[in-house]
C-alpha positions as CSV (number, residue, x, y, z in Angstrom):
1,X,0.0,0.0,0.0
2,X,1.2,3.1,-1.2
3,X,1.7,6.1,1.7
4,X,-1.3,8.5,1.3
5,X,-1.1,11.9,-0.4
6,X,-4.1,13.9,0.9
7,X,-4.7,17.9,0.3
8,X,-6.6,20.0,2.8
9,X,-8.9,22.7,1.7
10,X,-11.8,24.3,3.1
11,X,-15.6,26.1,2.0
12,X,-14.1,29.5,3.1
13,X,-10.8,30.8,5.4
14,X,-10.6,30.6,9.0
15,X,-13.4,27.6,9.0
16,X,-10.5,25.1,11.4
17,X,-8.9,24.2,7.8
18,X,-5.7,24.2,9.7
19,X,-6.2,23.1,12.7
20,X,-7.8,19.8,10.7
21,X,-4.5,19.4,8.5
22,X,-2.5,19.5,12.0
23,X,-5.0,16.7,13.0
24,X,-4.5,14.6,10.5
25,X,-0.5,15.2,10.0
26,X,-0.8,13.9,13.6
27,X,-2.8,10.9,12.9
28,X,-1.0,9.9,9.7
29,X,2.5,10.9,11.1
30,X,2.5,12.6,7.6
31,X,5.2,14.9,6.5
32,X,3.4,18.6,5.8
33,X,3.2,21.4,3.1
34,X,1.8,24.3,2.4
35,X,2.8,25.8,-0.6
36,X,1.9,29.4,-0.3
37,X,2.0,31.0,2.9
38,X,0.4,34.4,2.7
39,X,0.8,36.6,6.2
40,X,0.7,35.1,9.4
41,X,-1.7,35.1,12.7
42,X,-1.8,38.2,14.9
43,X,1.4,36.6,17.1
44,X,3.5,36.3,14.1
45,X,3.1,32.4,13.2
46,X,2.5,30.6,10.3
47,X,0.4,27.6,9.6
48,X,3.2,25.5,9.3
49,X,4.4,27.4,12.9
50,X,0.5,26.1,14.0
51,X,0.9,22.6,12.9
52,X,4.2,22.1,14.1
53,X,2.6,22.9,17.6
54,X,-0.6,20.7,17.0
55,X,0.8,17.8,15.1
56,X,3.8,16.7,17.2
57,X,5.5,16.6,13.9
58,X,9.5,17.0,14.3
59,X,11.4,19.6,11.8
60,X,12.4,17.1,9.2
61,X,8.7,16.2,8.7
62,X,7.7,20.1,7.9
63,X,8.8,20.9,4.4
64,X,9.4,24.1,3.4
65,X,7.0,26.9,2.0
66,X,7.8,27.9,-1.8
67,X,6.4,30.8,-1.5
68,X,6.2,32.9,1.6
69,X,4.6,36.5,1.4
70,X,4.2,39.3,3.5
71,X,0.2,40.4,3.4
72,X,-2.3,38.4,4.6
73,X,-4.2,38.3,1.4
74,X,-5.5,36.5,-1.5
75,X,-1.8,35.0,-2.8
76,X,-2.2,36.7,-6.1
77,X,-2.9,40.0,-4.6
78,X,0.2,39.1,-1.8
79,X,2.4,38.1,-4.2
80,X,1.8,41.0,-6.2
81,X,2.4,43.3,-3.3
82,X,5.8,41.7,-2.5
83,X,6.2,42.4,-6.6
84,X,6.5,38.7,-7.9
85,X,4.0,36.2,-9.7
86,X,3.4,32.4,-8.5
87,X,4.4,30.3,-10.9
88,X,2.1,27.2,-10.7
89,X,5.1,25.1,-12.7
90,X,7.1,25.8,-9.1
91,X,4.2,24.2,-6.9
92,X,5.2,20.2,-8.1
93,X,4.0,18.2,-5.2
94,X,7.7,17.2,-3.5
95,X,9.1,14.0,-2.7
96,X,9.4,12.3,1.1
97,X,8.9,9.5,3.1
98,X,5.6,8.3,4.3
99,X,2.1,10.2,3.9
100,X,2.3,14.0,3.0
101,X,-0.6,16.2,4.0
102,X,-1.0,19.6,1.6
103,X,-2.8,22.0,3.1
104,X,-4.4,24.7,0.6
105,X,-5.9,28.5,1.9
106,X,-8.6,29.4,2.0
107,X,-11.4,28.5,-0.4
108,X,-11.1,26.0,-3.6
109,X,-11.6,28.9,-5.8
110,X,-8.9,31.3,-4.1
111,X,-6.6,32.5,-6.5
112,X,-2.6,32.1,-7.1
113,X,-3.1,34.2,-9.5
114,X,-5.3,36.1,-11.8
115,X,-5.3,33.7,-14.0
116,X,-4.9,30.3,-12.2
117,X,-7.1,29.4,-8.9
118,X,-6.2,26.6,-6.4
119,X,-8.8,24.5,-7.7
120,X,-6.7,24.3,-10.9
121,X,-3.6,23.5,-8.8
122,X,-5.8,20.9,-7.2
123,X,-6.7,18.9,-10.8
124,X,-3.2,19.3,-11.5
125,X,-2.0,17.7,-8.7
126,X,-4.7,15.0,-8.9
127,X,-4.5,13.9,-5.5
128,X,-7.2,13.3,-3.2
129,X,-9.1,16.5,-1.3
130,X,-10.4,16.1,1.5
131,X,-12.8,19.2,2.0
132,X,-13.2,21.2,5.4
133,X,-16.3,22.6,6.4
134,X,-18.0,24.5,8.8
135,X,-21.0,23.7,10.7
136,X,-22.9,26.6,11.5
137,X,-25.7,28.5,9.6
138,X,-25.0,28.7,5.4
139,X,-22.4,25.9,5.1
140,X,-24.7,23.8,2.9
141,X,-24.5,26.6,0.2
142,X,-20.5,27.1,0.8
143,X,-19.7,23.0,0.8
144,X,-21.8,22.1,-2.6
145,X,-20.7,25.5,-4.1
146,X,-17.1,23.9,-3.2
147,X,-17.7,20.5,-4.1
148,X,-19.2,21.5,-7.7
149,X,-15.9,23.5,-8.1
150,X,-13.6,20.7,-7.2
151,X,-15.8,18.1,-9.6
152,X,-16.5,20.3,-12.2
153,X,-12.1,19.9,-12.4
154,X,-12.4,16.0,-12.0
155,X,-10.8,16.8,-9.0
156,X,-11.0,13.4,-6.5
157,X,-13.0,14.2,-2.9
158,X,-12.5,11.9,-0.3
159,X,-14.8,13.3,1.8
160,X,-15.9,16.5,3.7
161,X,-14.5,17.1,7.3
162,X,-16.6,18.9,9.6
163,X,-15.6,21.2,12.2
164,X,-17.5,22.5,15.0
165,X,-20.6,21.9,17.0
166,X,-22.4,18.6,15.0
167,X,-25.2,19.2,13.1
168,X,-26.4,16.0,12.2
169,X,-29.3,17.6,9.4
170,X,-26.7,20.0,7.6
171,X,-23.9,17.3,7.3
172,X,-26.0,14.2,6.1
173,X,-28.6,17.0,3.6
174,X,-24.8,17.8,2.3
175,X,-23.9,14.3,2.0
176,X,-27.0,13.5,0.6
177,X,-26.8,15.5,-2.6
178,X,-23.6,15.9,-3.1
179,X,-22.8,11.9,-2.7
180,X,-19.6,12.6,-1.4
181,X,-18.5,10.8,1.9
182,X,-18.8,12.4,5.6
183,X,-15.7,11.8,7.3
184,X,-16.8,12.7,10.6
185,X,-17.0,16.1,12.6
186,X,-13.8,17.7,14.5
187,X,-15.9,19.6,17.5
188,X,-14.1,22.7,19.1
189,X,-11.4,21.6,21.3
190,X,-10.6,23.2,25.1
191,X,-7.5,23.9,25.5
192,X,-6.0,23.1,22.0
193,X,-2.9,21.5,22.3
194,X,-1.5,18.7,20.0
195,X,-2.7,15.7,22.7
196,X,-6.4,16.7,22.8
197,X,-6.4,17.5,19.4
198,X,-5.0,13.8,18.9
199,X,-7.9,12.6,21.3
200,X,-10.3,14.7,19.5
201,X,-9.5,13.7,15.7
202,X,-9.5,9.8,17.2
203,X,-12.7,10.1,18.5
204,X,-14.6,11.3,15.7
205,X,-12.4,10.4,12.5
206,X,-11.4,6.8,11.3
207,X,-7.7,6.8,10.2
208,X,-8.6,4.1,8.0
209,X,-10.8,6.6,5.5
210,X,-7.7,8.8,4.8
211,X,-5.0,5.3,3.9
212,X,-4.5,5.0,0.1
């Protein structure tokens, strides 16, 4: 059995996306990327910086950014502020040992640049998504908006991972229509530290729906 390749993306930024990725870099002991870093929180970290803390992953499992930009933005519109382009040819999925977990920003439609949105980088990369979502009030709009994005690319879902309180009507109605697997739900965590994000993620996830 090959080691699983698995991207991260999300209905809409600041949703848990990354918090989720650190949960399943943690579960997988998968190596982790994210491509484009664009800003960082309001104590100076990075998601990488985040998913270091929450994953327990060790420095050689933490591959480097290929892009890191100033303004926390749209990466076209950072990039173009630090007075470069992304070149999508630059963003080849990198080799290493054992499961990889590639974490995306934002929405599947955000854009690396004005010609070329992550969705695009997604069919490229034709590796599985699995698809963050929320679970409060309009994420049935946001998650098939996003999944009719990602299929209308033959992009490969794997299945939608919830985050917050359950809702057991919005996650099976989106289910339902979209036929695309539920995962499980990822409910907030108190204190957020790597081991009760590891309890949390094991609790409500089955390791066994994210092996190649």
């Amino acid at each position: 059995m090959s080691a699983p390749r698995i991207v991260v993306t999300g209905t809409d930024t600041d949703i848990g996306k990354t918090v989720f990725a650190a949960a399943l870099t943690g579960a997988l002991r998968a190596s982790y990327w994210k491509p484009v870093q664009a800003g960082t929180d309001g104590q100076g970290r990075t998601d990488q910086d985040r998913v270091a803390a929450l994953s327990g992953a060790t420095p050689d499992r933490l591959l480097p950014e290929v892009y890191s930009l100033a303004t926390p933005a749209s990466p076209h519109y950072a990039a173009e502020v630090d007075g470069l382009e992304i070149d999508p040819a630059r963003l080849a999925v990198p080799d290493c040992d054992g499961p990889l977990v590639i974490e995306g920003a934002g929405g599947v439609l955000v854009p690396l640049t004005r010609r070329w949105l992550y969705a695009d980088q997604f069919a490229e990369w034709a590796l599985p998504v699995v698809l963050v979502a929320r679970t409060a009030l309009g994420t049935i709009n946001h998650t098939l908006l996003s999944i009719e994005a990602l299929q209308a690319r033959n992009v490969p879902i794997l299945g939608i991972a919830f985050v917050g309180e359950g809702n057991a009507d919005s996650e099976g109605v989106i289910a339902e229509i979209s036929g695309v697997k539920r995962l499980g739900c990822l409910p907030p965590v108190d204190p957020l530290n790597a081991e009760t994000l590891a309890a949390a993620f094991a609790a409500n996830f089955r390791v066994e729906d994210f092996a190649a």
